[in-house]
C-alpha positions in Angstrom: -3.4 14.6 -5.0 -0.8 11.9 -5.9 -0.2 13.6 -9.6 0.9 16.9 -7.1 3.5 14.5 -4.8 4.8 13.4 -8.1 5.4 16.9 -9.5 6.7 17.9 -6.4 8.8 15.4 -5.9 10.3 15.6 -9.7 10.9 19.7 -9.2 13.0 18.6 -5.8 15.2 15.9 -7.6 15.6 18.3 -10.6 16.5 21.1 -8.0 19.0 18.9 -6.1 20.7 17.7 -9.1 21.6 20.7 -10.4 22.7 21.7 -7.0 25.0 18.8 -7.0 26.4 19.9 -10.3 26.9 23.3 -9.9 27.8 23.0 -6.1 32.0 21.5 -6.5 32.2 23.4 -10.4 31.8 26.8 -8.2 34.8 26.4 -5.9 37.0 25.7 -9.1 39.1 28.7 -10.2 38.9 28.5 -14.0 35.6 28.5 -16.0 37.4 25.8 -18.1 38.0 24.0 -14.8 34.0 24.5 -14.2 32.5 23.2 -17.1 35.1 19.6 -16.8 33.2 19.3 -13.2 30.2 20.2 -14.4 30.7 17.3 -17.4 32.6 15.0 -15.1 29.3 15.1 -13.0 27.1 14.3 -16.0 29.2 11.5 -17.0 29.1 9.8 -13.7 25.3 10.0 -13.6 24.9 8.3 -17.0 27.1 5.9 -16.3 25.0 5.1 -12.3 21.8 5.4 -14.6 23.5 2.5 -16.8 23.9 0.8 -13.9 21.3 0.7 -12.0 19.3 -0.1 -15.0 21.1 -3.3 -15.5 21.0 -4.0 -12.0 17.0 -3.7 -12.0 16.7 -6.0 -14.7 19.1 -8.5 -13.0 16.8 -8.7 -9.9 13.5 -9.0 -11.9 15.0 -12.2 -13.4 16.1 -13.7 -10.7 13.0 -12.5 -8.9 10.6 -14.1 -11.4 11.1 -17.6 -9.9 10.9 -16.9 -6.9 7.8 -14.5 -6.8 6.5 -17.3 -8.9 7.1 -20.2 -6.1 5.8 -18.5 -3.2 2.5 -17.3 -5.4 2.1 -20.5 -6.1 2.1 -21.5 -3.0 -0.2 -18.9 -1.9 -2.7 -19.6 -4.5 -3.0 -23.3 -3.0 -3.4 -21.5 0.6 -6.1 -19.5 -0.7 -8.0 -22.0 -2.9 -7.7 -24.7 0.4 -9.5 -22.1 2.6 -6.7 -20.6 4.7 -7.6 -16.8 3.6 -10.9 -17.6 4.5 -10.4 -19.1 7.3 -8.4 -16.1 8.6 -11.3 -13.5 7.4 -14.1 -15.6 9.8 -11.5 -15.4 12.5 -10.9 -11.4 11.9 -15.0 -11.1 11.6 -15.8 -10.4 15.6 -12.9 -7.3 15.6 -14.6 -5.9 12.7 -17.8 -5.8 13.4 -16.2 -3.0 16.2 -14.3 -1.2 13.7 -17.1 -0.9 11.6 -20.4 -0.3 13.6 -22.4 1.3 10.6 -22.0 -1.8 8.1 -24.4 -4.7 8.5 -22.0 -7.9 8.8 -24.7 -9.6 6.0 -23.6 -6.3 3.6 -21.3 -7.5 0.9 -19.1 -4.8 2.0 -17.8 -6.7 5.3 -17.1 -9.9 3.0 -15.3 -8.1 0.6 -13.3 -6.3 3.6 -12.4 -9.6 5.3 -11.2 -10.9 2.4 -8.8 -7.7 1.4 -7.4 -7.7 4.9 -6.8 -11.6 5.0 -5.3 -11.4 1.4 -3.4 -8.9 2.8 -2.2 -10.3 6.0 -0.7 -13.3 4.3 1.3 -11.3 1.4 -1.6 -12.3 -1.2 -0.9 -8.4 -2.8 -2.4 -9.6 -6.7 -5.9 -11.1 -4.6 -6.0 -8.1 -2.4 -6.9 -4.8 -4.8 -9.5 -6.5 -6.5 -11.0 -7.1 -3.3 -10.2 -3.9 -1.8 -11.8 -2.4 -5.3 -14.8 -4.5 -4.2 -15.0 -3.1 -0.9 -14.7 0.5 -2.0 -17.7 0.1 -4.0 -20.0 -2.0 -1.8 -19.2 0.6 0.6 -20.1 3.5 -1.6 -23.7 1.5 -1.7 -24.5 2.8 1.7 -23.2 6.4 1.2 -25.8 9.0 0.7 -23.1 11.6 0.4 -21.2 10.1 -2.7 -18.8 13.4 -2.6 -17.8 12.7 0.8 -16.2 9.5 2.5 -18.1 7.5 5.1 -16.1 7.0 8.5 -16.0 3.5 7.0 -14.2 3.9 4.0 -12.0 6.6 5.7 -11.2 3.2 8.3 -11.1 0.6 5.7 -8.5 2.7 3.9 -6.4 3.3 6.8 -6.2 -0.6 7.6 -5.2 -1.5 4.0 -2.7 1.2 3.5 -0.9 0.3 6.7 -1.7 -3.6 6.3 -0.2 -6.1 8.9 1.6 -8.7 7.5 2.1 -12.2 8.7 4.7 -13.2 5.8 6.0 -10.9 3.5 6.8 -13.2 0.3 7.5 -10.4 -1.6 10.5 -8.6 0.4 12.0 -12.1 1.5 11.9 -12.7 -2.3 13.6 -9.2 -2.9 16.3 -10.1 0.3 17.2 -13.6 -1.2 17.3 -12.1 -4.8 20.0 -9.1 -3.7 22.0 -11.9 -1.4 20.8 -11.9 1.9 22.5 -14.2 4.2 19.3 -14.7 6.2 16.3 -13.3 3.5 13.3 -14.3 6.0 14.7 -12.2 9.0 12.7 -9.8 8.1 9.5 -11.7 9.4 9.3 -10.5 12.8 10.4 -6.6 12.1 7.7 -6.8 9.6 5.0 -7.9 11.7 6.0 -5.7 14.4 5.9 -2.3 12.2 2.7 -3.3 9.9 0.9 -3.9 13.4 2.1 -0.7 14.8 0.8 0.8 11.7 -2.1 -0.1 11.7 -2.6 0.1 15.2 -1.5 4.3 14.4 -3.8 4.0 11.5 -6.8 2.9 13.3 -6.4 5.3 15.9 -6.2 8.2 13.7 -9.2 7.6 12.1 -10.8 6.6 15.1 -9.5 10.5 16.5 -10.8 12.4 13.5 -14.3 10.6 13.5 -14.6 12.2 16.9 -13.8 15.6 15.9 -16.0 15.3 12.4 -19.6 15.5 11.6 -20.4 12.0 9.8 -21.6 11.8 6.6 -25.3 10.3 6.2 -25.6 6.7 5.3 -27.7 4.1 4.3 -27.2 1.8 7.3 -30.6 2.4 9.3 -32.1 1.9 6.1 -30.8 -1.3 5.6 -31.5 -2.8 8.9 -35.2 -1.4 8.1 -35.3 -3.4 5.1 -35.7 -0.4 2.7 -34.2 -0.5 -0.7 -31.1 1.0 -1.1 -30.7 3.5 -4.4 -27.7 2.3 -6.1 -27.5 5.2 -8.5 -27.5 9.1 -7.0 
């Protein structure tokens, strides 16, 4: 799916650039005076792709120590217990969201821990995790073509993700000169929730409307093994 939004979204820029550099050469009256737009337009998008190049690398650099500063200080959050600290706190709501996984099922941990690693910026820590959780959920799927209303959930919360501190942009603000880099907190917080608030509700909307797929849980509670291969 994501290899067609690429190719799609190469054919449009491909499209619109030659529109751009056909689009001013057309009104000109000469063909000579044509083909100098047409080359003028060239010119100036090497010279933007020089550009921007340079800038990207400037950025990287000066991002580098600061990316490395706040991970840092992250990793000692994490290691002291903060991130799970925050996943026993989260364990109650998702018991609700997820109805259909035991909260003793590795899947759970490995979801409270990809959401918590989320929440506070911890990007690096949180696909392994989210990986995990993909997996451990795919343990209780007896359809393994289709997607449980779980991991049809799960990926809704991670993709929209609410953030308590986004390290990363106020690292990116402070980087490109921002007066005040951490304004961003609160706007952040407010559109990740409202995210995932949307998400949730979405998938919560489409589980009504769809026939779910068969699953292991009632096993489990029944104390029957669980195939892991199928």
């Amino acid at each position: 799916m994501m290899n067609h939004v690429w190719i799609i979204l190469i054919v449009l820029g491909v499209i619109i650039g030659i529109y751009s550099a056909t689009s001013d050469a057309i009104h000109e009256k000469t063909f000579e005076a044509r083909i100098e737009a047409i080359k003028s337009v060239g010119s100036d998008l090497t010279q933007k792709s020089f550009e921007m190049s340079q800038l990207a690398v400037n950025i990287c650099i000066e991002y580098i120590g600061l990316m490395a500063l706040w991970l840092g200080i992250m990793k000692i959050a994490q290691e002291a217990g903060l991130v799970s600290a925050l996943a026993r706190l989260m364990s109650p709501v998702m018991r609700r969201l997820f109805p259909r996984i035991p909260s003793e099922h590795p899947a759970m941990g490995a979801m409270l821990m990809n959401i918590a690693a989320n929440m506070m910026g911890l990007d690096n820590a949180a696909t392994p995790l989210g990986l995990k959780a993909m997996k451990e959920l795919q343990t209780l799927n007896k359809e393994k073509a289709v997607s449980t209303n779980a991991m049809v959930m799960f990926l809704a919360i991670n993709t929209s993700s609410v953030t308590l501190i986004p390290f990363s942009v106020i690292a990116f603000r402070a980087t490109t000169g921002s007066v005040n880099p951490q304004a961003i907190l609160a706007p952040a917080f407010i559109a990740t929730a409202l995210s995932t608030i949307g998400g949730i509700t979405a998938a919560r909307l489409f589980q009504k409307f769809s026939k779910p797929p068969a699953d292991y849980y009632d096993d489990h509670l029944a104390g029957k093994a669980i195939p892991k291969d199928e």
